[in-house]
C-alpha positions in Angstrom: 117.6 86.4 150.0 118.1 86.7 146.4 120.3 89.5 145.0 120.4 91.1 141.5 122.8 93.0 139.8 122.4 96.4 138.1 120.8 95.2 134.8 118.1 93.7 137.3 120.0 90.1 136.4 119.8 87.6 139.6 123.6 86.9 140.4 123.4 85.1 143.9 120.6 83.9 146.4 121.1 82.5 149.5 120.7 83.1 153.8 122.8 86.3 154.8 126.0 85.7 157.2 127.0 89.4 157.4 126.9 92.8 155.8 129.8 95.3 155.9 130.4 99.1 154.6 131.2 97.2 151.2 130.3 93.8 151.3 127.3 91.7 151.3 127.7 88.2 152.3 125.3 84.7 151.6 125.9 81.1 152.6 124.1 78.7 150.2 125.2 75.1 150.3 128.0 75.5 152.9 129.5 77.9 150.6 130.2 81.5 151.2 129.3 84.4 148.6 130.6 87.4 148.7 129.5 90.4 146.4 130.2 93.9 146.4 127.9 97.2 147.3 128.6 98.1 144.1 127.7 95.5 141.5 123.8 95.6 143.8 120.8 96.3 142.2 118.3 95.1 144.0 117.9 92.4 147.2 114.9 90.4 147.8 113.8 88.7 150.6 111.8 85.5 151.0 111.2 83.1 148.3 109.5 83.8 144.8 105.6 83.2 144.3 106.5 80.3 142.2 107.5 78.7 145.0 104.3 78.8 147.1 102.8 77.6 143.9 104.9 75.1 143.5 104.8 73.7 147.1 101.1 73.8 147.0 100.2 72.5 144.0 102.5 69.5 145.1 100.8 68.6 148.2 97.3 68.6 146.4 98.8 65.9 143.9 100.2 63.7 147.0 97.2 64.3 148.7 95.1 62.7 146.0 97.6 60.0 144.4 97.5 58.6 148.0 93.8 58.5 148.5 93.3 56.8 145.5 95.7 54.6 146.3 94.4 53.9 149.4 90.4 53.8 147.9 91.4 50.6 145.4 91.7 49.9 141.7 88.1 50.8 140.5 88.3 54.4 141.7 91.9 55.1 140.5 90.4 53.8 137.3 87.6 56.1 137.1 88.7 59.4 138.9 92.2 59.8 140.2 93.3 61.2 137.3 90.7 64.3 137.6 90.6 64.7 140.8 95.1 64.5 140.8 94.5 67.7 138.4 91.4 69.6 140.4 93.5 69.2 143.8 96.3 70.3 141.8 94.9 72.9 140.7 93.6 74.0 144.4 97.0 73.3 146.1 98.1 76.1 143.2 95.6 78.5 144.2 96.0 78.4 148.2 100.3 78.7 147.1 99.3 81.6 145.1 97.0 83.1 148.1 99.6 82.7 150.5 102.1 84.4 148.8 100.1 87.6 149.1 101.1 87.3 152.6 104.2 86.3 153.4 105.4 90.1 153.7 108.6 89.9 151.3 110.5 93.2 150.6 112.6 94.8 147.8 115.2 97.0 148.5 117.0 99.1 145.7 120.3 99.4 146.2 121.7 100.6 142.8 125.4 100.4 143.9 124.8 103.7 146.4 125.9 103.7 149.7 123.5 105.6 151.1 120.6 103.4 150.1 123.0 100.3 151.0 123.8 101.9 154.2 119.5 102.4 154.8 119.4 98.5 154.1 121.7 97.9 156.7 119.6 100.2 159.2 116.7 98.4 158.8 118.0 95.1 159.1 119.5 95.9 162.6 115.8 97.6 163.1 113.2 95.9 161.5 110.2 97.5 163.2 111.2 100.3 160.9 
């Protein structure tokens, strides 16, 4: 869950512990954060596209550093490098498809206590 401020600014992100009439609270790190119904702009859920992207462009480099590896010195020489960048390249696409479905949801808050109050609802309810 990631958690902005007013201004749309990011001020905390982490796994939610418990929501009060006032409070929201995260655990990140074996820490606690607490952070006030009104200082809430927006909360996110999931993690950010970036981070499919990331992850898959990751396992496409692996992936082909160790086949190469694997395949011996004359085809490292000749193709790992473009085939490190072209499975790169897919492992970025299939993060960035997969992102279209992971189903994360933004919930305006603005400080009010009647849209906070609606978040609260539906996390007790999320067939809502």
């Amino acid at each position: 869950m990631r958690v902005y401020n007013l201004n749309g600014k990011k001020v905390a992100k982490g796994k939610l512990l418990l929501t009060t009439e006032t409070m929201l609270t995260l655990s990140k790190n074996n820490e606690t954060i607490n952070i006030s119904i009104d200082s809430i702009g927006s909360i996110k859920t999931k993690r950010t596209v970036g981070n499919n992207i990331l992850i898959g462009s990751s396992i496409g480099a692996a992936t082909t550093i160790i086949l190469s590896t694997s395949m011996g010195e004359s085809f490292i020489e000749g193709y790992a490098g473009i085939g490190t960048l072209v499975s790169t390249g897919t492992g970025a696409g299939i993060g960035l498809i997969t992102s279209i479905f992971k189903n994360s949801k933004t919930f305006q808050i603005n400080g009010d206590l009647v849209q906070w109050e609606a978040f609260r609802a539906r996390l007790a309810d999320p067939s809502e």
